[in-house]
N, C-alpha and C positions, 0 to 999 in steps of 0.2 A: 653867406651872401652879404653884400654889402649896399649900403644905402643906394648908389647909384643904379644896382638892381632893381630894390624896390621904386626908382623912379620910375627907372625903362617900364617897369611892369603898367605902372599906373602911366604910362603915356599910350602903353597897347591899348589897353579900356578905354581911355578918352577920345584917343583915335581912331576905334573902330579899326582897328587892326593895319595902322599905317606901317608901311613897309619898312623899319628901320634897321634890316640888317641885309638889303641886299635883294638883289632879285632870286623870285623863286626856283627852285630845282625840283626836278623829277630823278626816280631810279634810273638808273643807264640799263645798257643790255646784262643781263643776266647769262652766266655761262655754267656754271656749275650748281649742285643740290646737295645737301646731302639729309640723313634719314634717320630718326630715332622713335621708335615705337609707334606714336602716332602723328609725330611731329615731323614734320617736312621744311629743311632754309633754304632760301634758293638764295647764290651768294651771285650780288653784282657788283659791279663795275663801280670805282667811286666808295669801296667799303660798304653802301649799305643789304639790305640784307633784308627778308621778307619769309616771313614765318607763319607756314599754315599748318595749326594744329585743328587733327577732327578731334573733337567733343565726342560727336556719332557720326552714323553714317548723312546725318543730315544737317550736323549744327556747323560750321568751320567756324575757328577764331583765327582773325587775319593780323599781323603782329609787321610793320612796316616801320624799320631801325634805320635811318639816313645814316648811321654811323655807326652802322652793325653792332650796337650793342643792346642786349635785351633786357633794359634792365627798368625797372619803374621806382617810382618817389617812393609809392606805397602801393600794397597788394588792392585789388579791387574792393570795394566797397559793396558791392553790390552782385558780382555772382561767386555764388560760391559752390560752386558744382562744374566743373571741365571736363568730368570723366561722364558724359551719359551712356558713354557700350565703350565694350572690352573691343579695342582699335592696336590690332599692336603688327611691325611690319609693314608700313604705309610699300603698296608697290606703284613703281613712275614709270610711263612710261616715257622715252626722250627720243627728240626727233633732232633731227637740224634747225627746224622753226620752232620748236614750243616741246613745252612737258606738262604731261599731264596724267590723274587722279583720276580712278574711278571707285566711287562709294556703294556702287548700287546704284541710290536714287538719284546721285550726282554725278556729271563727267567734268573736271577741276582741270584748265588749262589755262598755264603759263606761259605766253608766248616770249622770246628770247632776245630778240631785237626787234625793236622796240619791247623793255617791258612792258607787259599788258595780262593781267588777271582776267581770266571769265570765268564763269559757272553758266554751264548749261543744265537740264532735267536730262534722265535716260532717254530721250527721246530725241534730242540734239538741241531743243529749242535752248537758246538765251535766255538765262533768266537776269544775271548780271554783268557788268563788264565795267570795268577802267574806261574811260571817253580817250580814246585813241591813245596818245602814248603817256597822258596826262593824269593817268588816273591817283596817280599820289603826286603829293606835293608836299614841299618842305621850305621853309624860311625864317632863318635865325630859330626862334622856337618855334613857329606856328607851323601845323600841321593839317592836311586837308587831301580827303579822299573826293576824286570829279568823277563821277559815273554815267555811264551811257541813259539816256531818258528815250523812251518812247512817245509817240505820238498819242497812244491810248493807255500810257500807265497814270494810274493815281496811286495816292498814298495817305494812309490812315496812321494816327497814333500822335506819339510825343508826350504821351498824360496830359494832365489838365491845361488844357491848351483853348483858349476861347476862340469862335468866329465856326467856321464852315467843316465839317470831318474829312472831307478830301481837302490833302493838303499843299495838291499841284498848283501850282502857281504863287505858293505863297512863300516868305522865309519867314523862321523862325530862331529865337535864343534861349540859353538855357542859362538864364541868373535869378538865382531865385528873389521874387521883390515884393515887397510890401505894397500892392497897389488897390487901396481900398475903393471902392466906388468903381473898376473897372472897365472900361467899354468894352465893348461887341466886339472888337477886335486885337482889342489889347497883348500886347505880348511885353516881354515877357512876367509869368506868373509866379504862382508861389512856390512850383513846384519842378524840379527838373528831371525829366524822366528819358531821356535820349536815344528812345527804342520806337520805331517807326517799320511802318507794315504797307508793302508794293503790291498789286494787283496782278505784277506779277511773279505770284508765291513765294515769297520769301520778306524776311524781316532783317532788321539791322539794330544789333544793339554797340551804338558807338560809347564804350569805357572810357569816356575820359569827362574826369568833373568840373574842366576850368569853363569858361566860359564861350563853351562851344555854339554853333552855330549852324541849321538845315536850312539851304537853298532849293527847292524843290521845284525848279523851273521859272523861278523867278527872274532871271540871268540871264538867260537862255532855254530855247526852247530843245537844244539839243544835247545838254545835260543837267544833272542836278551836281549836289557837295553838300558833303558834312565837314566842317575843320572846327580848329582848339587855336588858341594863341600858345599854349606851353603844352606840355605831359604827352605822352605817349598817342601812336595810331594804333589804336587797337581796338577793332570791331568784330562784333561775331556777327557771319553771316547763317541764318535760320529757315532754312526750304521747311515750308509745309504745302499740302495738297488743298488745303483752302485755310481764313485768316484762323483758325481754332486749332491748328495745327501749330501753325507759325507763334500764337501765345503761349501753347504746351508745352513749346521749343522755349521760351521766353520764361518759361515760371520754372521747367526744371536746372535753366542756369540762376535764376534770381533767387529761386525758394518758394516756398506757397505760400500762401495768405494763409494767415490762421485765422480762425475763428472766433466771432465777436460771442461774449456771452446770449442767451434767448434773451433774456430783457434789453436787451441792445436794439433787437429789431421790433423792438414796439414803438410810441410814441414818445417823443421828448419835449420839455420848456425849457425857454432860455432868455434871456435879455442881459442887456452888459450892465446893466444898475441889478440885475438878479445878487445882492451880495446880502444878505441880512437875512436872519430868521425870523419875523415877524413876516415878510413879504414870502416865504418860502412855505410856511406853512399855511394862509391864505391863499398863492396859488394851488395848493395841493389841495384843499379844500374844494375852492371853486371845481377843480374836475371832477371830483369824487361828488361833489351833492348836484351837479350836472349829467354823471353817469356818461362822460366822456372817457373813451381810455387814454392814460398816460402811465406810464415804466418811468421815466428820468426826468429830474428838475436837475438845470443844471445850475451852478456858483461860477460866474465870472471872476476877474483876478481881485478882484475888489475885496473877497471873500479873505484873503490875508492881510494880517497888520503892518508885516513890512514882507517888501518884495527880495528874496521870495525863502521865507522863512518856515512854511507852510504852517504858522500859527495862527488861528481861529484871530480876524477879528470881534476884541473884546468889547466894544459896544456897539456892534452890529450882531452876535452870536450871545447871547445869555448863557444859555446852555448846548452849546454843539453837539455832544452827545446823545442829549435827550433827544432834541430836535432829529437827528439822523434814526435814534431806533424808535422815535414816533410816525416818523414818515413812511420806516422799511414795515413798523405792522400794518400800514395803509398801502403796503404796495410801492411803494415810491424808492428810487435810487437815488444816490444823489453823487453829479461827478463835477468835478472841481477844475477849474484851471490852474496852469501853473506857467510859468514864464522860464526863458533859460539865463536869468541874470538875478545879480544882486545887489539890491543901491546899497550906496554909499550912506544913504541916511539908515539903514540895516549895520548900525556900528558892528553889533557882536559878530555876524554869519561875514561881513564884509570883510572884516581886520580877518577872523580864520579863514576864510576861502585865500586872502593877499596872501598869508603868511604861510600859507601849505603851497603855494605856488598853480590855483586851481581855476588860477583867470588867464585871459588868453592877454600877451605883452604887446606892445608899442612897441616894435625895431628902433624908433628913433628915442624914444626914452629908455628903452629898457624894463619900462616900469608898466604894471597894469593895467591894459588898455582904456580911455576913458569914454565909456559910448552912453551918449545922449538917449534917453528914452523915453516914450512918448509919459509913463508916468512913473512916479516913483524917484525922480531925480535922475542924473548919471549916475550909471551902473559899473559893474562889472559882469564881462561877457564869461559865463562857465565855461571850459575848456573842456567838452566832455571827450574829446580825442584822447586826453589824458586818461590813464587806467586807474589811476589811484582815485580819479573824480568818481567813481560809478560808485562805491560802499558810502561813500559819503554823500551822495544824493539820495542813496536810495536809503540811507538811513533818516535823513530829514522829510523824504516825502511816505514814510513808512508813515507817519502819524497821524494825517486826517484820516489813513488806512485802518488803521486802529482804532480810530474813533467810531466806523463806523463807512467812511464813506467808501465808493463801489468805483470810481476810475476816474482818471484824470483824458482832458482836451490841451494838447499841448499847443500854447498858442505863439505866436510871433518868435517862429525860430528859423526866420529868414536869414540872420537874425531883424528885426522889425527896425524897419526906416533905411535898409540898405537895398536898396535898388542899383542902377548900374551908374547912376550918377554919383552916387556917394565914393568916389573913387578914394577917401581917407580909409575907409573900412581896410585896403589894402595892404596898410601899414600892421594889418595885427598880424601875431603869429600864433599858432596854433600851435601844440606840441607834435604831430603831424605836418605841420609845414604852414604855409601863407598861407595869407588867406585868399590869394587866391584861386589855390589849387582847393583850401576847404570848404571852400562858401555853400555851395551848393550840395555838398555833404554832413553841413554843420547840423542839418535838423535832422536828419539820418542818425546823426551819431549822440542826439541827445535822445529822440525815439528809441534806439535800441538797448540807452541806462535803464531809460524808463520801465520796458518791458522787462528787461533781464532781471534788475532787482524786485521787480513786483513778483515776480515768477518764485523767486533765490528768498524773501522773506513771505511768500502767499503759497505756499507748494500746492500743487494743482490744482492751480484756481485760474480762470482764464483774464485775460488782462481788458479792461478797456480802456482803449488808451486813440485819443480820437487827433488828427495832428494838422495843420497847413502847411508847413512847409517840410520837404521832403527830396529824396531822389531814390532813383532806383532802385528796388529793395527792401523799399518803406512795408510790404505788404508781409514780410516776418514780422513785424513790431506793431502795428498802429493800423489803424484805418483812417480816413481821409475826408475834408470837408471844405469846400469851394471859395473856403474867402470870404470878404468883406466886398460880397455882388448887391448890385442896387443902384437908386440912384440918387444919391445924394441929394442935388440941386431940388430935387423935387422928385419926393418918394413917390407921388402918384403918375410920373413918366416912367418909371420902372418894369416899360411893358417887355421891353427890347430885352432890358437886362436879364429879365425872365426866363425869356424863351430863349437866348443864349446859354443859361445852366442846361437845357435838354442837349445840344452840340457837347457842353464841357463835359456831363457827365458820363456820356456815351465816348467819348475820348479818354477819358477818367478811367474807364471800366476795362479799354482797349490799351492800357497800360499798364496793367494789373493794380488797382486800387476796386476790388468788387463790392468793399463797404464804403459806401461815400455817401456824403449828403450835402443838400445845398445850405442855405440859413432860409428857411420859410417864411416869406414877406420882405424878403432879401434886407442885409444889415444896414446898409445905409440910407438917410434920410429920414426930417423928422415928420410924426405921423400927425397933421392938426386935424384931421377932419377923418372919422373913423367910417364914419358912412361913405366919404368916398372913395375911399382905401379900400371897402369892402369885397370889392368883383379882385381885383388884383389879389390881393390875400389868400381869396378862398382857393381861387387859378394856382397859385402858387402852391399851397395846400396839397391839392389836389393834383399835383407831380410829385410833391414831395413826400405823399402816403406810399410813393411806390419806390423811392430811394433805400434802400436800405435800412441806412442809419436818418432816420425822420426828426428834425429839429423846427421848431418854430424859435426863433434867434432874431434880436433887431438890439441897434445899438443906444448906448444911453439908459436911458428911464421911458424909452417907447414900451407901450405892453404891447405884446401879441397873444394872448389868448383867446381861445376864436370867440370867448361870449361876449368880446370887446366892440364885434363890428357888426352887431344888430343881431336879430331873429332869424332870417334869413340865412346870412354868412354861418351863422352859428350852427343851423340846422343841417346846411351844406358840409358845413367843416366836421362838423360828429358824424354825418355818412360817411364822410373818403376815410376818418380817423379809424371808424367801427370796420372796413372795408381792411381794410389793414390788416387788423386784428385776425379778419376771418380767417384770410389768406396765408395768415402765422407758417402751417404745417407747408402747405407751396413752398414758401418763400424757405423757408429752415433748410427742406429739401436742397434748395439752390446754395443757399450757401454750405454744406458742405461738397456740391458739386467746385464749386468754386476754391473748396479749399484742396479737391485732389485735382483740379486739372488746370484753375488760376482763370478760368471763366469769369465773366461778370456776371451779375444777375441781370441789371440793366443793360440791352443788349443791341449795338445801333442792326441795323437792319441788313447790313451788308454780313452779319457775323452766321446769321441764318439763312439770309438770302445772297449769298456774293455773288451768281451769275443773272441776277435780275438790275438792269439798267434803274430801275425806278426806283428800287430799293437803295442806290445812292442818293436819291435825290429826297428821300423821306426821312430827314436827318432832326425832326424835330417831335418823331415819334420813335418808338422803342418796342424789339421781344422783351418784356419779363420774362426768362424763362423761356425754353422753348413752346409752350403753349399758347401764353397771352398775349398779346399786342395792344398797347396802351398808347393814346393818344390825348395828351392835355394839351387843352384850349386853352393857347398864349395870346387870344386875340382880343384887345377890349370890348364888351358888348357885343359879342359874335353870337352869331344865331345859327350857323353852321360851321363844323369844323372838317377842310379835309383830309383826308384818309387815305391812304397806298393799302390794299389788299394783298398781297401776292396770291399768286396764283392758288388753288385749291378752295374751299367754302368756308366760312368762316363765322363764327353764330354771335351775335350780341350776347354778352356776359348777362346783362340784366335783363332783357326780355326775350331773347333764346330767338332772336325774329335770324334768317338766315340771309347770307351773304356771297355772291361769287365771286371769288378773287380775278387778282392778275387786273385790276384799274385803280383806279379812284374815286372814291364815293366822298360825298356832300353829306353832312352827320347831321342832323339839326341838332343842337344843345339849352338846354338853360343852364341856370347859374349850379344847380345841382348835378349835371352830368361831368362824368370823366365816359370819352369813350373808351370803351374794353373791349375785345373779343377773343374769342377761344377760337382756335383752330381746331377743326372738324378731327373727330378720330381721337381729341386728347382727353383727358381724368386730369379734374383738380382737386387735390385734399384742401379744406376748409374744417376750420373749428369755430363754436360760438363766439361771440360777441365776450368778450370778459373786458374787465376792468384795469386789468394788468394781465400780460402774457402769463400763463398757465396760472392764476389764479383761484380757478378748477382744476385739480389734476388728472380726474376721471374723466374729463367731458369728452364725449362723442366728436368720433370723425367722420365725415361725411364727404363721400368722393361722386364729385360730380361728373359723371359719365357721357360724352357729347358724341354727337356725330354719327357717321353711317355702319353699316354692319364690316367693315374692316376691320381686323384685329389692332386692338392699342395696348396700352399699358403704360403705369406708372407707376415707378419703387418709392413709396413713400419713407423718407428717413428719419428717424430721432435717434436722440441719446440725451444725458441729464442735462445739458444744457450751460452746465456753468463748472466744470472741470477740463482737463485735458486730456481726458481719456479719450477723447476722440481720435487723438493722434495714436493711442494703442488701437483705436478699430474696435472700443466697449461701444455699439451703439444695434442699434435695430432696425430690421430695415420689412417693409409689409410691401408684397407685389400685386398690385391689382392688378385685372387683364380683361378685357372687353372681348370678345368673339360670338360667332354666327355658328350653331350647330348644325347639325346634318339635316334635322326636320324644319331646319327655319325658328327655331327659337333663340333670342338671346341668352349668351354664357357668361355669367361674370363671377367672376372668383377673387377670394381675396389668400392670401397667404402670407405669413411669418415667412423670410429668407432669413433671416438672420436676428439672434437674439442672445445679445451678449450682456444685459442687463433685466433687470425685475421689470416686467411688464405689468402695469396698472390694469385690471378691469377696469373695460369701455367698451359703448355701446358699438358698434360701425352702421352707417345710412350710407344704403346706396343709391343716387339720386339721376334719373333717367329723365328724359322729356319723349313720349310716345304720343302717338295719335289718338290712342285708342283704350280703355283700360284694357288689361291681358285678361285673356281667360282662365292661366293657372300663376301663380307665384310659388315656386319650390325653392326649400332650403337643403343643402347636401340629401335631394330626394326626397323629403318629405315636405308635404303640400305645409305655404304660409298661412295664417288667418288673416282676412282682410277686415281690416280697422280702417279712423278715421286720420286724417293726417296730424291732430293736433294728439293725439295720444302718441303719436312714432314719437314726439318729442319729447313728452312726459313720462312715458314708460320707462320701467326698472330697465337697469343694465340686460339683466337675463330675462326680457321679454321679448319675442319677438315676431314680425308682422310687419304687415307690406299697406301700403295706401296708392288713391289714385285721385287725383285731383282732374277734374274734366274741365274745369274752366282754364286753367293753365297747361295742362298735359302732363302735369307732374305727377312719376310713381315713384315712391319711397320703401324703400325695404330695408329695416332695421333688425339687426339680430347681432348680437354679443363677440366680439371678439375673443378669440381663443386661440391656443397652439396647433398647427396643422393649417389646413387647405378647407376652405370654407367653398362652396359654389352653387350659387342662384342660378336657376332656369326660369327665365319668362316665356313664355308663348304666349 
């Protein structure tokens, strides 16, 4: 390619896709097909050419060649699975008008003059279509799919995408940008994720990484578009029977999310001035002689002497090593930043990375790209597309590893300060190609060094590797965190910015990123007045104990530790933190549900409720799980917070008061509430309060049993936590089940399903709310002792007995865990 290339390119981007090679074309008539295995070309007029390969009987990859050839820059990045069923023999049938595919769930029709794609369901309905003869387009490079819109279709997804979850009427870009302090609407973000989900049934994952583009009615009300300026049409289309189908459909072409270690989903600190052992081992303190829980202190980039060398700086770190295995006997992790560049004032790592050829080139020099960066001097950009980069990274970031430390947050691998204006960025070349075929793949493909070599020098040890910028895919390698949200100008207006992470993360989750988090207290702006920071904080807090990955993060030398914003805040902030904790065995539960089917745990409301109207419109609330329904108060000073129910009953988490679904209720709150509720009929596993995640190993489980005499159940999950044997299936799984026997007494059982690992002696509580105390408590048949309730707590592992609390309606029945089918009868 030659300069005048890289102009054209960089005139596309400045222009916003100015027409400079001609007016658009469409496919002509299509007159012949032909068939291989699962592969179907339908050859038209004009050379081009149009290739539908089934994946299944439900996934199609749609492959549109203006110049019939099939051929790509580079293999996708992001799915790597095409075969989900043995498809072999596609049968067509062909009329004089159209040819057409039946899957089963699908009926696939080509119509022949004018070309025109649809996809109906077995039932005839439209699910998709081409907008009359329009439906592809082609121009000089740019490429662009127009599709029929309905008057009642909406559309969810894109990954972290801020503003509104339905995303009709809106347009959208995919360049990944560095946009710190971001508004409520802001596009585009740090992440590109190009996979979008229609209402009706079916999803769209457009494969192309350059700087593509979703019109979702924004245009026109009578269709939407997805197009590229350069790189291939190629979209898979994904029927599911509601949106948990259509992600299953998504996560078995992209891969699964693997699994964060347990100490991941405990509590974290962080601040960008967090770089120094002196300040690291005083906030570790402060939590510990507070009796607040915290897993992870994180080190900012500050934390290295030159960027990015990953040497300890030496007069911020005395002793590094100490420091790290005095923390781990206290419980404490610790995970380090890392950047994807090297300055220039990094003489030794700079001159070797030049001279191995392991930085991305300047077209018009020839020579080393020179990128400005926010610190450190001008860098050089690592080329991790190169293969030779990966032994060599992973042999330099092997070493805080060794030291001690437990996982890296990989930061500003947008790369950082390239948004869509920076149109010089365009001049580098990648060993992979331009940049601007890699931009949006560039933090993709440094995430996956990361992972891989951690894995290749840490053998089955699970990776934490935390990332902002990304694309589709991101959820084999890294888990995911919101950016530099807040509000600059004035950290105490940051109400907005708030309550927009509950939209992004729910978007986030609907993109396969199920471990995410916000920055608690959001990152920008500086904090002068701590008391009135304090409501916003704790609000914030108190969403972010239900994120997954829980980070309290702000930039500079702001602290955020919550004993920093009075008695109150503090009091607040050790509830929702301790709240967390309980909910450990819940929440573990979900993330490996998440990791066999690419679920998120934070869940917007359409994903459990899709044919409930209201349940669109309650975008600012969330399922945890299929159980809980969590509502945090974005409001300043609010005294009520409201609440969407769906339909069925639904019981207050903390005071068991009960609720009838299917409206909206008016909460009243103070600064200490998060509303919560369980849905009737459901079991939550809870563990005690600890100090750090499993701290105790013995300690008692305690399944909380709600709702009406309907049969439920809940498979509660573990395994060790911090290896990969999860993915051989080493873990354990206990079935609790709630049911009504023949004389009217409650049955609740608990059971071992599955036990492929050493099972700890522990107690189990089973934890009911009755009216009444019962007349008998039996254990597998033999009558309980009834004791007091503060002894159920205290009692040896192998003791065991039942209580009744009459002022709350609480009965507790504790008795020891063991191999086999345990089962309590109340009457």
């Amino acid at each position: 390619m030659n300069a005048v290339k890289y102009f054209l390119v960089v005139l596309v981007y400045v222009g916003m896709y100015l027409n400079l090679f001609g007016q658009s074309q469409t496919p002509e008539d299509c007159f012949a097909y032909t068939v291989d295995r699962n592969e179907v070309t339908f050859h038209c007029l004009d050379s081009a050419k149009i290739k539908l390969k089934l994946a299944s009987s439900s996934v199609i990859k749609i492959w549109y060649a203006p110049d019939g050839k099939f051929q790509r820059s580079n293999e996708s990045f992001a799915v790597i699975n095409e075969e989900l069923e043995e498809i072999s023999n596609i049968q067509v049938s062909e009329s004089a008008s159209a040819y057409e595919i039946f899957t089963g769930p699908l009926r696939i029709r080509v119509n022949r003059k004018p070309f025109q794609l649809q996809i109906f369901d077995k039932w005839q309905k439209l699910l998709f279509g081409g907008y009359q003869d329009q439906g592809f387009q082609y121009s000089g490079t740019e490429v662009k799919a127009v599709n029929l819109l309905r008057d009642d279709e909406h559309f969810f997804g894109l990954g972290e995408k801020s503003g509104s979850l339905d995303r009709r009427g809106q347009s959208y870009k995919m360049w990944n940008s560095d946009k710190p302090c971001y508004g409520i609407n802001e596009d585009p973000l740090y992440k590109s994720i190009p996979f979008f989900m229609s209402s009706y049934n079916y999803g769209i994952f457009f494969d192309n990484t350059y700087l593509t583009e979703f019109d979702f009615g924004a245009s026109s009300n009578d269709y939407y578009s997805f197009s590229a300026p350069d790189g291939e049409m190629i979209f898979y289309f994904i029927f599911g029977k509601d949106y948990k189908e259509i992600i299953n459909g998504y996560t078995q072409l992209t891969g699964k999310p693997i699994m964060p270690p347990k100490w991941a989903l405990g509590f974290s600190q962080s601040r960008g001035m967090l770089t120094n052992e002196a300040l690291s081992r005083e906030i570790a303190t402060g939590y510990r002689e507070r009796q607040i829980p915290c897993d992870i202190i994180y080190q900012d980039i500050g934390w290295v002497e030159g960027l990015q060398n990953f040497e300890w700086w030496k007069e911020r770190y005395q002793n590094p090593k100490q420091m790290l295995s005095d923390l781990a006997d206290d419980g404490f992790k610790v995970v380090v930043s890392q950047d994807p560049v090297i300055s220039q004032s990094t003489i030794q790592q700079w001159k070797e990375a030049d001279s191995l050829g392991y930085f991305t080139t300047d077209v018009r020099t020839h020579k080393t790209y020179d990128m400005p960066w926010p610190w450190g001097g001008n860098c050089g950009v690592v080329d991790f597309t190169n293969p030779e980069v990966a032994d060599w990274w992973g042999q330099y970031q092997q070493k805080p590893l060794d030291d001690g430390v437990k996982g890296f947050w990989t930061d500003m691998g947008e790369p950082a300060w390239s948004n869509e204006e920076s149109t010089d960025r365009l001049y580098m070349k990648h060993h992979l190609g331009m940049h601007d075929e890699i931009h949006n793949v560039y933090g993709l493909t440094w995430d996956k060094v990361v992972t891989e070599q951690f894995e290749k020098r840490n053998p089955n040890q699970r990776v934490f590797q935390m990332t902002r910028a990304a694309y589709a895919g991101l959820q084999r390698y890294t888990f995911g965190w919101s950016g530099d949200a807040g509000n600059g100008s004035n950290v105490l207006e940051g109400w907005q910015q708030f309550e927009n992470q509950i939209p992004v993360a729910l978007s986030a989750g609907m993109g396969l990123i199920p471990f995410w988090a916000t920055d608690i207290s959001g990152y920008c702006g500086d904090i002068e007045d701590y008391d009135a920071m304090a409501e916003l904080y704790v609000r914030w807090l108190q969403f972010g104990v239900f994120n997954p990955i829980s980070r309290a993060h702000h930039e500079g030398n702001n602290a955020v530790e919550p004993w920093l914003f009075g008695d109150k805040a503090e009091k607040a902030s050790k509830k929702a933190i301790e709240l967390k904790y309980q909910l450990f065995p819940y929440l573990y539960t979900y993330a490996r549900e998440a990791y066999d089917t690419g679920l998120p745990i934070m869940r917007a409301m359409i994903l459990e409720y899709p044919n409930d109207p209201e349940a669109l419109k309650a975008e600012h609330q969330f399922m945890f799980g299929q159980e809980l329904l969590v509502a945090p108060v974005t409001k300043q000073r609010a005294k009520v917070k409201q609440v969407y129910l769906p339909a069925g009953e639904w019981i207050n988490f903390f005071t068991g008061e009960s609720y009838e679904g299917g409206q909206w209720i008016g909460y009243p709150v103070t600064l200490d509430d998060i509303p919560v509720f369980v849905k009737s009929g459901s079991i939550i596993p809870m563990m005690p309060v600890m100090q750090y995640i499993h701290q105790v190993q013995d300690y008692p489980i305690t399944f909380r049993v709600y709702g009406p005499d309907d049969p439920s159940s809940f498979t509660l999950y573990e395994d060790d936590g911090v290896t990969n044997d999860y993915k051989k299936n080493i873990f354990s799984s206990t079935l609790v089940t709630n049911t009504l026997g023949n004389e009217g007494q409650k049955i609740v059982t608990v059971e071992r399903k599955h036990e492929a690992r050493e099972a700890t002696p522990r107690s189990i509580i089973i934890e009911l709310t009755i009216k009444s105390s019962p007349k008998r408590v039996s254990l597998d048949g033999q009558k309980l002792k009834l004791t007091n309730s503060k002894k159920i707590v205290e009692s040896e592992v192998d003791q065991e007995f039942w209580s009744y609390d009459k002022n709350s309606g609480k009965l507790h029945i504790k008795f020891s865990d063991s191999d086999g089918k345990r089962k309590i009868e109340i009457q």
